[in-house]
C-alpha positions as semicolon CSV with decimal commas, in nm:
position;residue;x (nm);y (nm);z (nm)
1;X;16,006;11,368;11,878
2;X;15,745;11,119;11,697
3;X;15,593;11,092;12,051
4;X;15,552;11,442;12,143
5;X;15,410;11,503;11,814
6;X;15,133;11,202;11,837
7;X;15,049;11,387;12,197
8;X;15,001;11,668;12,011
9;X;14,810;11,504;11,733
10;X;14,571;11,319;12,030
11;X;14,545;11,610;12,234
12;X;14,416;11,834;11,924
13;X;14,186;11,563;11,829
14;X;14,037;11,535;12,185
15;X;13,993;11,929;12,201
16;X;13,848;11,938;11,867
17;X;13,596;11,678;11,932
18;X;13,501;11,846;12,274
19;X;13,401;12,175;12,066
20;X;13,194;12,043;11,809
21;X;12,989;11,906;12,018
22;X;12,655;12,051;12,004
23;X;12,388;12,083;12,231
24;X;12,024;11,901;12,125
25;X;11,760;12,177;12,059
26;X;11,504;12,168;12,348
27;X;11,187;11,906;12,305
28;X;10,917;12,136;12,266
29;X;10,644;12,015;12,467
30;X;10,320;12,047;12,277
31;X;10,006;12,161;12,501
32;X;9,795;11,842;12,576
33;X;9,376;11,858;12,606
34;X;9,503;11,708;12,934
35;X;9,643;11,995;13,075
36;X;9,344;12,226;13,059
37;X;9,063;11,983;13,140
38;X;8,873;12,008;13,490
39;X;8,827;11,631;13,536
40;X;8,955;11,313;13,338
41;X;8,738;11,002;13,313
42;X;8,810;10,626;13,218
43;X;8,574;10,424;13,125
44;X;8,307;10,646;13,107
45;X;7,906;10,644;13,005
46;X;7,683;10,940;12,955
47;X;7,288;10,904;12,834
48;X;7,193;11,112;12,541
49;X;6,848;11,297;12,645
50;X;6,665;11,530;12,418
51;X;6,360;11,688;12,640
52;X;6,410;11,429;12,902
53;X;6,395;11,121;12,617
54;X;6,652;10,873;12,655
55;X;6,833;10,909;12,238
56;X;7,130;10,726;12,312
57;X;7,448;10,577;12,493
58;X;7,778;10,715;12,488
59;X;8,073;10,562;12,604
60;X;8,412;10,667;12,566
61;X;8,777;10,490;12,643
62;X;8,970;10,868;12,819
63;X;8,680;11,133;12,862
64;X;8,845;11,501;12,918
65;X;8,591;11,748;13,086
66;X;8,637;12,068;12,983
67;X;8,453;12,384;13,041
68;X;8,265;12,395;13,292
69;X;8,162;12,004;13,222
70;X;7,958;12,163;12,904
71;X;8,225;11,998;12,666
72;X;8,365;11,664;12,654
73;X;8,661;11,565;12,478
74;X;8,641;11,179;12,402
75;X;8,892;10,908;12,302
76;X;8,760;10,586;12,142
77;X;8,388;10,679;12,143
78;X;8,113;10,427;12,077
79;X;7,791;10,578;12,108
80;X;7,416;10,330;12,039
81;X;7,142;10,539;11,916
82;X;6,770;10,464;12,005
83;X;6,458;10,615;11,894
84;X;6,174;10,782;12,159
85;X;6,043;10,433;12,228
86;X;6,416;10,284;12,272
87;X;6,397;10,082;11,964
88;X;6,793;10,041;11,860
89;X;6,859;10,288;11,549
90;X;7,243;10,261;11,494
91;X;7,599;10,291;11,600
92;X;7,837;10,537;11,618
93;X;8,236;10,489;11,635
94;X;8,520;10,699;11,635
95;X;8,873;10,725;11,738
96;X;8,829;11,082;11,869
97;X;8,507;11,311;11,948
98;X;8,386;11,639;12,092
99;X;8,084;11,661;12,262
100;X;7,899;11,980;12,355
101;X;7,642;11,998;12,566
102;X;7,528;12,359;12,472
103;X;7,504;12,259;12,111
104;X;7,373;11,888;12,163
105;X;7,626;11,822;11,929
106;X;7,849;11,526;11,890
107;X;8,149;11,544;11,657
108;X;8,358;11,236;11,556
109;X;8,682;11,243;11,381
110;X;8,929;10,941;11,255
111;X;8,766;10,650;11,071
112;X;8,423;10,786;11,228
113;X;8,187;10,503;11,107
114;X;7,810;10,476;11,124
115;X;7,648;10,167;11,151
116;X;7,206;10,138;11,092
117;X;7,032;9,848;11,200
118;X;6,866;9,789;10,835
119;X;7,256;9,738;10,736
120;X;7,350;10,060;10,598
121;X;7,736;10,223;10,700
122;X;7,897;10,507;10,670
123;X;8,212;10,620;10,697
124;X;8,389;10,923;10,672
125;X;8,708;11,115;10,815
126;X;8,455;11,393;11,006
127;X;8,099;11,342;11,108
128;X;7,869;11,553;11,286
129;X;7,551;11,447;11,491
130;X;7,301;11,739;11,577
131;X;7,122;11,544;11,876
132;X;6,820;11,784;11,885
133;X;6,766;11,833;11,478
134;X;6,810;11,483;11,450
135;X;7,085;11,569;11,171
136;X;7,393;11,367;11,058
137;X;7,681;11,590;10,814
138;X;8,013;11,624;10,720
139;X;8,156;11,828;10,484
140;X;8,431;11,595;10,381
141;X;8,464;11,284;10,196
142;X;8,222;10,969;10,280
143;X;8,123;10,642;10,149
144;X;7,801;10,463;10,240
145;X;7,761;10,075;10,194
146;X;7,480;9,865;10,209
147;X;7,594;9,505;10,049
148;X;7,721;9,553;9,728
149;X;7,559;9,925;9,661
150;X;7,778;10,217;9,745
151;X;7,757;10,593;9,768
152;X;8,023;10,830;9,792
153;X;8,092;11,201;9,753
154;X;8,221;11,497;9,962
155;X;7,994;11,664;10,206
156;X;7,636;11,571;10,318
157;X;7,320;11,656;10,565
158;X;7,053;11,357;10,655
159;X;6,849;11,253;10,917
160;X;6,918;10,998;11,138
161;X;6,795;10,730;10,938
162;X;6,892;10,843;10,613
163;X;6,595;10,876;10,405
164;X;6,622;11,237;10,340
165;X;7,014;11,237;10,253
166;X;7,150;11,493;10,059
167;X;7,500;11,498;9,894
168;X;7,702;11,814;9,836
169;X;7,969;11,768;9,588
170;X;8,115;11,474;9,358
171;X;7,866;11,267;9,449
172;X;7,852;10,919;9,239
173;X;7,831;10,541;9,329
174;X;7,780;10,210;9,208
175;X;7,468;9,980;9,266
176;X;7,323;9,644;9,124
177;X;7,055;9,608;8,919
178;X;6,836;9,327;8,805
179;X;6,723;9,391;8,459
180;X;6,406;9,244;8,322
181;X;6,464;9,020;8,024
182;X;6,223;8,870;7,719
């Protein structure tokens, strides 16, 4: 009797555990940039021309060419700026960035950093680079260093060399200053 009854008792358990057993939920497989683009670079270098002037050198980790190659999308960009002569102006990181060739615009995202040659850097989360206004903006936060002064604030349109900079909103910062004594 005790045996038929702990058959019964394992044979319940084992159907029991056979019907709660659930099935996972399908992985939903997210659409990649990959999928869509018409060629996929490593390595890769493009020039920056504005009306046939060498302006710069972009090179990118994973380069995804999409739309009709008038729109690269850009992993681990580095891009050097030059002036018209070829003078080096500045650097430009970023973990991820857009190019468009019908706009001439380049648009970084992800600890997007710009370095000048006199020293200066900026950093924000989102930067955009207008190749043929020769225009730098984001409209989110950003903080610009040069030794101990800093500048920070949330949006912003300058040149390329920042000396006509504009800040939009909370702008504030903190700088050194020698002051004259008796």
């Amino acid at each position: 009797m005790r045996r038929g009854i702990l058959l019964a008792l394992v044979a319940a358990s084992a159907i029991a555990g056979a019907c709660s057993k659930t099935k996972e939920p399908p992985v939903a497989v997210l659409p990649s940039v990959a999928d869509s683009a018409d060629q996929v670079l490593f390595g890769a270098q493009y020039l920056l021309l504005t009306h046939g002037v060498n302006r710069g050198n972009l090179v990118a980790d994973t380069v995804y060419v999409l739309n009709d190659e008038t729109r690269f999308d850009l992993r681990r960009a580095n891009v050097k700026f030059t002036t018209e002569t070829g003078a080096p102006e500045g650097t430009m990181v970023a973990d991820h960035a857009v190019y468009n060739m019908r706009t001439q615009e380049l648009e970084g995202w992800g600890h997007a950093v710009v370095k000048l040659v006199d020293g200066r850097t900026l950093a924000s989360p989102h930067l955009i680079y207008n190749q043929m206004a020769h225009r730098i903006s984001s409209d989110t936060s950003f903080e610009i260093t040069r030794g101990n002064d800093v500048s920070t604030g949330v949006g912003f349109t300058s040149n390329d060399t920042f000396t006509q900079f504009t800040c939009m909103r909370r702008c504030g910062g903190a700088t050194n200053l020698l002051v004259p004594t008796r």
